[in-house]
C-alpha positions as CSV (number, residue, x, y, z in Angstrom):
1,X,-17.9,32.1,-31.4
2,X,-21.0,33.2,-28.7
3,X,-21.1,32.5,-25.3
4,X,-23.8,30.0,-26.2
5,X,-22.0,28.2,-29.0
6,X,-18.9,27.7,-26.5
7,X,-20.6,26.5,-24.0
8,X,-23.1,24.1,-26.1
9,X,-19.7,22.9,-26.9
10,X,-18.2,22.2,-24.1
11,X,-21.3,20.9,-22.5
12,X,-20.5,18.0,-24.6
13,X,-17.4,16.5,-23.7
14,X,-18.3,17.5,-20.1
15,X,-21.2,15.5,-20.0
16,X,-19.8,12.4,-21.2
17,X,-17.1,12.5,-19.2
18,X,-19.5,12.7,-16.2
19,X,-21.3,10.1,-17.7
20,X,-18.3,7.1,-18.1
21,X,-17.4,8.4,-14.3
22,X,-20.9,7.8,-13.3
23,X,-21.2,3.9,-14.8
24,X,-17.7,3.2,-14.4
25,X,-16.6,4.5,-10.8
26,X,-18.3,1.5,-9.0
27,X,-16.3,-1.3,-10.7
28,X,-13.4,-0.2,-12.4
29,X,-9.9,0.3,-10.8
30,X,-8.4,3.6,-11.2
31,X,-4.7,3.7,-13.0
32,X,-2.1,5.7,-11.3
33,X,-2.4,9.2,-12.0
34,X,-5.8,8.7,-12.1
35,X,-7.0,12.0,-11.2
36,X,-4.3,14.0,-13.2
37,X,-5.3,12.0,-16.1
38,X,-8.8,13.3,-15.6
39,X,-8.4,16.9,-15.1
40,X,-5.9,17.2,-17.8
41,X,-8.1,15.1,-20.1
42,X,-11.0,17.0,-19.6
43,X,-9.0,20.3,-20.2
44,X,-7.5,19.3,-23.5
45,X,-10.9,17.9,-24.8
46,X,-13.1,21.0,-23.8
47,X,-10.1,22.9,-25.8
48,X,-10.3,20.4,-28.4
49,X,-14.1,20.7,-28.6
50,X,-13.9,24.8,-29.5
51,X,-12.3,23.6,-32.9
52,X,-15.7,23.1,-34.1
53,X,-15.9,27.1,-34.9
54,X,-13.2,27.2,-37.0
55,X,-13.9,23.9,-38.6
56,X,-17.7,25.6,-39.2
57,X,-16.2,28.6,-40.9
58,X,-14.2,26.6,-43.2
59,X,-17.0,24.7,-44.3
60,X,-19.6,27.5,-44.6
61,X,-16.4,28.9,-47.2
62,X,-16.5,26.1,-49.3
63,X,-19.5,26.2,-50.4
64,X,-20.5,22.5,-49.8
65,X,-24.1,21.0,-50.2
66,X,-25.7,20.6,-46.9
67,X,-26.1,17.0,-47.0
68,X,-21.9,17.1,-47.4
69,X,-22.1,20.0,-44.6
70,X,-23.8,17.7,-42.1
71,X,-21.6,14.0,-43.2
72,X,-18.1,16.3,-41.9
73,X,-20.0,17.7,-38.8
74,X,-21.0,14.3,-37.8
75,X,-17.6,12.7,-38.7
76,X,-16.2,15.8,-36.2
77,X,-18.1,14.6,-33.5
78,X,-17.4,10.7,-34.1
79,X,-13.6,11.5,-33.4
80,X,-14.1,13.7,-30.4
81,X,-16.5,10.8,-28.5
82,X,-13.9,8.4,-29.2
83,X,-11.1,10.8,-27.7
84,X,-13.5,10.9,-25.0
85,X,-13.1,7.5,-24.5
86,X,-9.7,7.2,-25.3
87,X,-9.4,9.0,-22.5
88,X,-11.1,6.7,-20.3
89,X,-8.8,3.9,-21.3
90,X,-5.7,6.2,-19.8
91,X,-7.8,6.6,-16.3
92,X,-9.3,3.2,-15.9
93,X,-8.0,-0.4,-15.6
94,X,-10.3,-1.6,-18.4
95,X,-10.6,-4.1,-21.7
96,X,-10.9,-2.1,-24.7
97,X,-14.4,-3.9,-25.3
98,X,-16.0,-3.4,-22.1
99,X,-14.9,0.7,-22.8
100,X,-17.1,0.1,-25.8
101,X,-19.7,-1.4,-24.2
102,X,-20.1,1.4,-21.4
103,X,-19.2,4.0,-24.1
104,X,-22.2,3.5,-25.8
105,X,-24.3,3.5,-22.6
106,X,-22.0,7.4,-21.9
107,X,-23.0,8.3,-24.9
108,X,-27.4,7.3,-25.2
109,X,-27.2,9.5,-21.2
110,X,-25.3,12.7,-22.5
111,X,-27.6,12.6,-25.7
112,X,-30.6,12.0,-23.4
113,X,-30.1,15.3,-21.3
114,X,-29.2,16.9,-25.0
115,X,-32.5,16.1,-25.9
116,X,-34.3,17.9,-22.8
117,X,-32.1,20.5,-22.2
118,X,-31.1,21.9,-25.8
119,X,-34.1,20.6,-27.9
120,X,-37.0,20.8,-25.7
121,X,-36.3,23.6,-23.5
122,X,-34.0,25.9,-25.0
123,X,-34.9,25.3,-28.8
124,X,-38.8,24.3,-28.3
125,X,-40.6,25.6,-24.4
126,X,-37.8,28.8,-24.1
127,X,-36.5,29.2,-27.5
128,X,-34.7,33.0,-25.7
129,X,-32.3,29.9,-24.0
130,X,-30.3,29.2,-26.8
131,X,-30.3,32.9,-28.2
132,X,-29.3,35.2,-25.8
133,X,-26.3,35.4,-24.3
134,X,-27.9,37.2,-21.5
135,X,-30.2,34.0,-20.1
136,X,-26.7,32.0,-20.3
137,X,-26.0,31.6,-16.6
138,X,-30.4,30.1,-17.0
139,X,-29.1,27.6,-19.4
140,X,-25.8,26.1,-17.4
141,X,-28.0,25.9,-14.6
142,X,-31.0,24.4,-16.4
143,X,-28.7,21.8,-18.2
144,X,-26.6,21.0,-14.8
145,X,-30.5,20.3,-12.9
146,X,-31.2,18.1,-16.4
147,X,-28.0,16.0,-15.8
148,X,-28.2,15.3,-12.7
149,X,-31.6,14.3,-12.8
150,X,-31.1,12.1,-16.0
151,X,-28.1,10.5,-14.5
152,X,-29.1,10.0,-10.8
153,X,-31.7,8.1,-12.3
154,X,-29.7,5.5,-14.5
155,X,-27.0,5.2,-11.5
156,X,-30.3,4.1,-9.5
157,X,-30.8,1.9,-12.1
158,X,-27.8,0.4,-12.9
159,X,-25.7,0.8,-9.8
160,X,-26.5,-3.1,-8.4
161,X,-25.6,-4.4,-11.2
162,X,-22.3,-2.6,-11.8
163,X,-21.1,-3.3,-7.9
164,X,-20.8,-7.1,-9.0
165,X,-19.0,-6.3,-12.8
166,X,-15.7,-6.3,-13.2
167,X,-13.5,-4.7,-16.0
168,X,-13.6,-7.7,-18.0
169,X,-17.1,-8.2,-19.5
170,X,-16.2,-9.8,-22.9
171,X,-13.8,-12.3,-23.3
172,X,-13.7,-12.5,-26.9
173,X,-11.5,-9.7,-28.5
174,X,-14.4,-9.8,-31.6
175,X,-16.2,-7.4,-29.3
176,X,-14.1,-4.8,-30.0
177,X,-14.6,-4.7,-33.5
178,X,-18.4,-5.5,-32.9
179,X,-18.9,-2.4,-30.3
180,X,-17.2,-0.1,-31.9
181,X,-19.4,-0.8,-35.1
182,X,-22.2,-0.1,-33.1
183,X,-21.1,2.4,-31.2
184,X,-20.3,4.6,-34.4
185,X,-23.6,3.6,-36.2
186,X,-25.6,4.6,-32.6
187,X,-23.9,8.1,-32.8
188,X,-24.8,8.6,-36.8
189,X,-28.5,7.5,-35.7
190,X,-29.1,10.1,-33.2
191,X,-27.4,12.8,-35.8
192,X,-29.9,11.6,-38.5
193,X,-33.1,11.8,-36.1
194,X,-32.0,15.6,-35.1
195,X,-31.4,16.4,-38.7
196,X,-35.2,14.5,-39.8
197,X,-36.9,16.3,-37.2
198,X,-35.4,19.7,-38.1
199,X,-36.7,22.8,-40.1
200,X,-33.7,23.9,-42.0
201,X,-33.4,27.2,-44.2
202,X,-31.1,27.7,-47.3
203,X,-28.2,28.6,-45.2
204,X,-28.3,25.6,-43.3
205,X,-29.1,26.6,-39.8
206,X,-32.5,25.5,-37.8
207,X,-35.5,27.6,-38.1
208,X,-37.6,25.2,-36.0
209,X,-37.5,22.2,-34.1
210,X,-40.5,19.9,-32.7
211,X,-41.0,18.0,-29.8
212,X,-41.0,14.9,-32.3
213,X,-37.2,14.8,-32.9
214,X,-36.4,15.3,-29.0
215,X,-39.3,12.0,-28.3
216,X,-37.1,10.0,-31.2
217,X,-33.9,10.6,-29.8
218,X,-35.0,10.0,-26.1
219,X,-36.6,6.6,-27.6
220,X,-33.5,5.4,-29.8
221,X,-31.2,6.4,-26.6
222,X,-33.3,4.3,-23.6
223,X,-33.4,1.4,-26.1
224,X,-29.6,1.7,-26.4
225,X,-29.6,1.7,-22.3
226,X,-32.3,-0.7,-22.1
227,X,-30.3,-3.4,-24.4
228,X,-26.9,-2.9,-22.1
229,X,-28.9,-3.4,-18.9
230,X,-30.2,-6.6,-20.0
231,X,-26.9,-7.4,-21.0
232,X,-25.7,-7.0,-18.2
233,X,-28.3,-8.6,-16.0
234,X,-27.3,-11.7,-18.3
235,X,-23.8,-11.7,-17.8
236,X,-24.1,-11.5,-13.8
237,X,-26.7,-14.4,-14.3
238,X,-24.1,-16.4,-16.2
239,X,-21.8,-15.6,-13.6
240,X,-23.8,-16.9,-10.6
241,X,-24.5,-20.4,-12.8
242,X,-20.6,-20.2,-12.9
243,X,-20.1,-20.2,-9.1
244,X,-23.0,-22.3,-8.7
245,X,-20.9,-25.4,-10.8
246,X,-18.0,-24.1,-9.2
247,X,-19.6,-24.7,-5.4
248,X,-20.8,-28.0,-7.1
249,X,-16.8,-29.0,-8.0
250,X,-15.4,-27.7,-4.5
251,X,-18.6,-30.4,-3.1
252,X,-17.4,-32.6,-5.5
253,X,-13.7,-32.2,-4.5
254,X,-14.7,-32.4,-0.4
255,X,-16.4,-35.2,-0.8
256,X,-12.8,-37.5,-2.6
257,X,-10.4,-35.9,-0.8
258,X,-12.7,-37.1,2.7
259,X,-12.9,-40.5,0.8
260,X,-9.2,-40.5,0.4
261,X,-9.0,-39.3,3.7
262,X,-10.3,-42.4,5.0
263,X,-9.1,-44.6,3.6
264,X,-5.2,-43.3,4.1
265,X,-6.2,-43.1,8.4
266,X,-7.3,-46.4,8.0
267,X,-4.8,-48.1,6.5
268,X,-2.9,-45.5,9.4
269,X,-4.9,-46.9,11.9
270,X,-4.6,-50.7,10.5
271,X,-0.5,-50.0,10.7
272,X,-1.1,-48.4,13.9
273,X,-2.9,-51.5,15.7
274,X,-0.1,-53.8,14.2
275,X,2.7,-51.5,15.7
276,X,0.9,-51.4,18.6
277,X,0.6,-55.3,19.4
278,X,4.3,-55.9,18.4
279,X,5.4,-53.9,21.6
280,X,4.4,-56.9,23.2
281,X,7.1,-59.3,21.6
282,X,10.1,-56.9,20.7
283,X,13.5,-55.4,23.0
284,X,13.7,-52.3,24.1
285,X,15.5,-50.9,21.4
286,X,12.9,-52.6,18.7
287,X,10.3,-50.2,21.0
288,X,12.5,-46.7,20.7
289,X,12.2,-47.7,16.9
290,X,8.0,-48.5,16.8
291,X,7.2,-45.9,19.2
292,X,8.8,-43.3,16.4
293,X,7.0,-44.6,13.6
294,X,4.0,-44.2,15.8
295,X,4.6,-40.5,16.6
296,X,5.1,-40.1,12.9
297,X,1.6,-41.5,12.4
298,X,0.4,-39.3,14.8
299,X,1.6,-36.0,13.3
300,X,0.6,-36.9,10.2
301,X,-3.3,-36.6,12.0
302,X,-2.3,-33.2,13.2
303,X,-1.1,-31.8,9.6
304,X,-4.6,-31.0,8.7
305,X,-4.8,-27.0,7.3
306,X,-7.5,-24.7,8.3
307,X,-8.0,-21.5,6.8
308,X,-11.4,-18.6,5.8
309,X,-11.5,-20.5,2.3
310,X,-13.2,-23.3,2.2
311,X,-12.1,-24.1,-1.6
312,X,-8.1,-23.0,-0.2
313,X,-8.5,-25.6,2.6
314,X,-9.5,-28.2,0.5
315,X,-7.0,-28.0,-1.9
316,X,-3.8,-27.4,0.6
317,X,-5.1,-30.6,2.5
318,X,-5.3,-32.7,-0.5
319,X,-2.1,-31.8,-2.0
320,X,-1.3,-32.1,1.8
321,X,-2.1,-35.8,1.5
322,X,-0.3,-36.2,-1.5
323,X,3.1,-35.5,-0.2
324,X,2.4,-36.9,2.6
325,X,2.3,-40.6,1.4
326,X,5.4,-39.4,-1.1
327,X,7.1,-39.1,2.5
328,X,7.0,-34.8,2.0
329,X,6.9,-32.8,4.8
330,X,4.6,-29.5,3.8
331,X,4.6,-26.8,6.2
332,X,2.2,-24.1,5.0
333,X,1.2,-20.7,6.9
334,X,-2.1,-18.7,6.3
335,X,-2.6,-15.6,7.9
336,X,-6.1,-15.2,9.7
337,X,-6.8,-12.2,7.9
338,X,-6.6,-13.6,4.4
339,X,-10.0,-14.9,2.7
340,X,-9.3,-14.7,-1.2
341,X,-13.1,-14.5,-1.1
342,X,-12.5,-12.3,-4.8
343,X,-10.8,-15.1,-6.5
344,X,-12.6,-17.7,-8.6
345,X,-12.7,-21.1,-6.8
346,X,-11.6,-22.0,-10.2
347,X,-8.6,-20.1,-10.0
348,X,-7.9,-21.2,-6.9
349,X,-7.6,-24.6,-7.3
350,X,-5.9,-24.1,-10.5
351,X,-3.3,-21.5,-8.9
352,X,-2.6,-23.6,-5.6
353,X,-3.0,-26.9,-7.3
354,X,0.2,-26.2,-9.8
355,X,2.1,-24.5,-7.1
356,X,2.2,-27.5,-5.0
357,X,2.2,-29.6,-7.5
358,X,5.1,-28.6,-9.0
359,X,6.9,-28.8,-5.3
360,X,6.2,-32.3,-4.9
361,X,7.1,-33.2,-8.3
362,X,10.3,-31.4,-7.6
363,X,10.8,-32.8,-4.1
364,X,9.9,-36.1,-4.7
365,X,13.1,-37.5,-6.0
366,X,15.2,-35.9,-3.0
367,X,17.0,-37.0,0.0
368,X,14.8,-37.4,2.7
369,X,16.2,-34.8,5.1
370,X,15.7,-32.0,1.7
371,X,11.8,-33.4,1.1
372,X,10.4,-30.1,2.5
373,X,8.0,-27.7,1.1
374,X,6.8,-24.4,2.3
375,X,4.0,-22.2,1.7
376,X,2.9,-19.1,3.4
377,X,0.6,-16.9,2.6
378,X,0.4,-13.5,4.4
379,X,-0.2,-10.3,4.0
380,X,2.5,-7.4,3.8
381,X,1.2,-3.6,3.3
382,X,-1.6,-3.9,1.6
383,X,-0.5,-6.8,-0.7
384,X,-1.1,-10.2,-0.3
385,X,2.1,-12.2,-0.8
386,X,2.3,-16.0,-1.6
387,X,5.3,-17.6,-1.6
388,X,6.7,-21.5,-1.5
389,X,10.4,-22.8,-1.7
390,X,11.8,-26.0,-1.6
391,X,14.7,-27.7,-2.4
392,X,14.9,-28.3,-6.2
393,X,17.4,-30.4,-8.6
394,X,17.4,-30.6,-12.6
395,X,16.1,-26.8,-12.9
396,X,17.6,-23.3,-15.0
397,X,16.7,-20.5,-16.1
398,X,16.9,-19.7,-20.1
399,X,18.3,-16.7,-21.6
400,X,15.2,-15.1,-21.6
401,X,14.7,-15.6,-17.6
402,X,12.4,-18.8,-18.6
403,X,12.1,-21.9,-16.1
404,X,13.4,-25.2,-17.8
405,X,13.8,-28.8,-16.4
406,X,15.8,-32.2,-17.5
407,X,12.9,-33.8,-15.9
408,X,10.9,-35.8,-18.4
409,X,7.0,-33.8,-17.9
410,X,8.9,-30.6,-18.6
411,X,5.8,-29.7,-20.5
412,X,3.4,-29.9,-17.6
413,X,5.6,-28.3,-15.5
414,X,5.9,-24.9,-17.9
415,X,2.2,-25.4,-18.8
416,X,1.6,-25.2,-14.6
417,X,4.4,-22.4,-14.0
418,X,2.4,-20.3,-17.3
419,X,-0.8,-21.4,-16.0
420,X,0.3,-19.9,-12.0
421,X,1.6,-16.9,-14.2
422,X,-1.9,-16.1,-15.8
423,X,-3.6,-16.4,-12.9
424,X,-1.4,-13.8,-11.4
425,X,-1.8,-11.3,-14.0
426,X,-5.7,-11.7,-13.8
427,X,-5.4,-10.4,-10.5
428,X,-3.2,-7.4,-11.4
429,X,-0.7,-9.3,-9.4
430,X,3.1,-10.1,-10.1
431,X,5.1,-13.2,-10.1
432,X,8.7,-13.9,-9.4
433,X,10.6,-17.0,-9.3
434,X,14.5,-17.4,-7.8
435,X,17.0,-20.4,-8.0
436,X,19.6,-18.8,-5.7
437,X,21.2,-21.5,-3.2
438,X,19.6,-24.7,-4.8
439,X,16.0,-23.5,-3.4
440,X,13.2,-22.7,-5.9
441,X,11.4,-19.9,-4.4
442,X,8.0,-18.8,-6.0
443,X,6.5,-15.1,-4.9
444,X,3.3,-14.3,-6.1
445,X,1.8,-10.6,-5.0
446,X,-1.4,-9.9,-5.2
447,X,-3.3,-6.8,-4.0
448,X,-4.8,-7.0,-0.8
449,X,-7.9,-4.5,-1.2
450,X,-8.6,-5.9,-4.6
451,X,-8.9,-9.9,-3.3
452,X,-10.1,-9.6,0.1
């Protein structure tokens, strides 16, 4: 165990782990104990890595072909890249099949600087590199200039693109299966090229290596990189089409709700002038009984909500609406400093929409005085809290803390309280609900820095 062979070792795990940290820094959320996770990680692996010398030993004793010699050393190195990753998966909020993806992508930029810094330097230009323990501290430093160079270069690349990811590529789980097929299948290519490319003696160890098999690899690895930048650059452009339809549906929405609008201050405005002109021929105490209906038509003007989101506002005023004619009063609250510019308009609707929907369904059968919902959303430490109560009748929790209702769309209303539940794990938030003194009180929190 040289100097050398420690360090060429090491140099491996190290390198990937800079590698992952490089691509996935820019999107990915860190997991608590992020950094002690990391350091610890890349301890045990380096450790881990040194069991290649005894594992060489073993084999070199049992007298194995050298085809049978080189299938274990490359299964060895499988299993320590995926450790490597495993790793990953501990330190980074991420899908198992985007880890996969950007695993692959770790693995073509360690293997690239491998290719200059061990194979053409120190095994082909300065063959002394890779010999003498004496040029070591010329190697570490030759291989640290290498990296950096190599990976400043795809970051420069790639970083746009990965600013506007997010740790969700894939949706379909298949990719898992279909990455990690590739993944192993990449790694056993590059092992093939070095081993094509080399001039190997009876004992098994390289005699000489060319500048062919460092070319190959280099080749095999920026077509690997090449193939997950254009799949990236396609998923971003599927993802603007996405928000282009979904501008297109919050148009789409503005445009009924301003129809419905209409016509509802008409028909408010054709009461109005027949309220009005009635004052003329009714007592005093007829009046004290118009002029309320009129102040109730005139509030209803001044219960439109304005908030940062345009797709928020729309939805709050049409559910707004809604209740409204159903006789609901809905008092919501926005704090100034809340956009939710992170959140799919999708999502919004969908999220907002059930919320209120399932208060109105739950008001609407009330006594007038208990026909009151409220929504506030603000923002409390650096979370963003939603939360709406109202009255509620016909409602209980199951044994397994589950929302039930006598009411005869039960269905919808779990489908809406599972659908507002989704929603709030797909933004790493949390949901709570609470029956306590016949209110129904839904809290919703989100984190602020993640949304806003």
């Amino acid at each position: 165990m040289s100097p050398i062979g420690v360090f060429e070792e090491v140099r491996y795990v190290v390198e990937q782990i800079v590698a992952y940290l490089v691509l996935l820094m820019p999107f990915c959320r860190k997991k608590k104990y992020f950094y002690l996770n990391l350091i610890l990680g890349t301890i045990g692996l380096s450790l881990i890595s040194l069991i290649y010398f005894p594992i060489l030993e073993g084999l070199e004793l049992t007298g194995l072909s050298i085809h049978s010699y080189k299938y274990l050393i490359v299964f060895y190195y499988i299993v320590l890249t995926y450790l490597i990753m495993l790793m990953f998966y501990f330190c980074f909020d991420i899908k198992p099949n985007t880890l996969f993806f950007f695993g692959i992508a770790s693995y073509a930029m360690q293997h690239i600087v491998y290719a200059f810094a061990h194979e053409l330097i120190a095994m082909v230009a300065w063959k002394e590199l890779s010999r003498d323990n004496n040029l070591l501290i010329f190697y570490v430093l030759i291989s640290f200039l290498v990296m950096t160079l190599i990976y400043g270069i795809v970051y420069f690349v790639f970083k746009k693109d990965l600013k506007k990811l997010n740790t969700s590529l894939f949706k379909n789980k298949g990719y898992t299966i279909f990455f990690s097929v590739f993944f192993t299948f990449f790694i056993v290519t590059t092992f093939m090229l070095q081993s094509f490319f080399r001039i190997i003696d009876s004992s098994g160890k390289t005699v000489e290596l060319n500048y062919v098999a460092c070319i190959s690899q280099v080749a095999v690895c920026l077509f690997a990189l090449t193939i997950i930048k254009f799949t990236i650059k396609f998923i971003d452009e599927s993802k603007e089409k996405e928000i282009a339809n979904q501008l297109l549906m919050t148009q789409r929405k503005q445009y009924e709700f301003s129809k419905n609008n209409i016509e509802i201050i008409n028909r408010k405005c054709h009461d109005m002038k027949h309220q009005i002109n009635a004052l003329k021929f009714i007592n005093e105490e007829e009046k004290e009984k118009a002029f309320d209906n009129i102040s109730k038509t005139i509030v209803f003007y001044d219960c439109q909500v304005n908030t940062k989101n345009k797709a928020l506002e729309i939805i709050l005023n049409e559910k707004n609406l809604i209740a409204s004619d159903k006789k609901i009063k809905v008092n919501v609250s926005v704090d100034k400093s809340i956009e939710l510019k992170k959140i799919d308009v999708i999502d919004i609707y969908t999220l907002f929409g059930n919320i209120l929907d399932n208060a109105i369904e739950g008001t609407d059968k009330l006594e007038a005085e208990k026909k009151i919902i409220n929504l506030q959303i603000f923002k409390k430490d650096n979370f963003i809290v939603i939360k709406e109560y109202n009255y509620y009748k016909d409602i209980v929790k199951d044994k397994n803390n589950n929302i039930i209702t006598s009411k005869k769309d039960s269905i919808n209303h779990g489908f809406g309280l599972k659908s507002i539940s989704e929603i709030a794990k797909k933004y790493k938030g949390t949901l709570t609900i609470d029956l306590s003194n016949n209110v129904f009180t839904l809290t919703i929190v989100l984190p602020f820095m993640l949304l806003n």
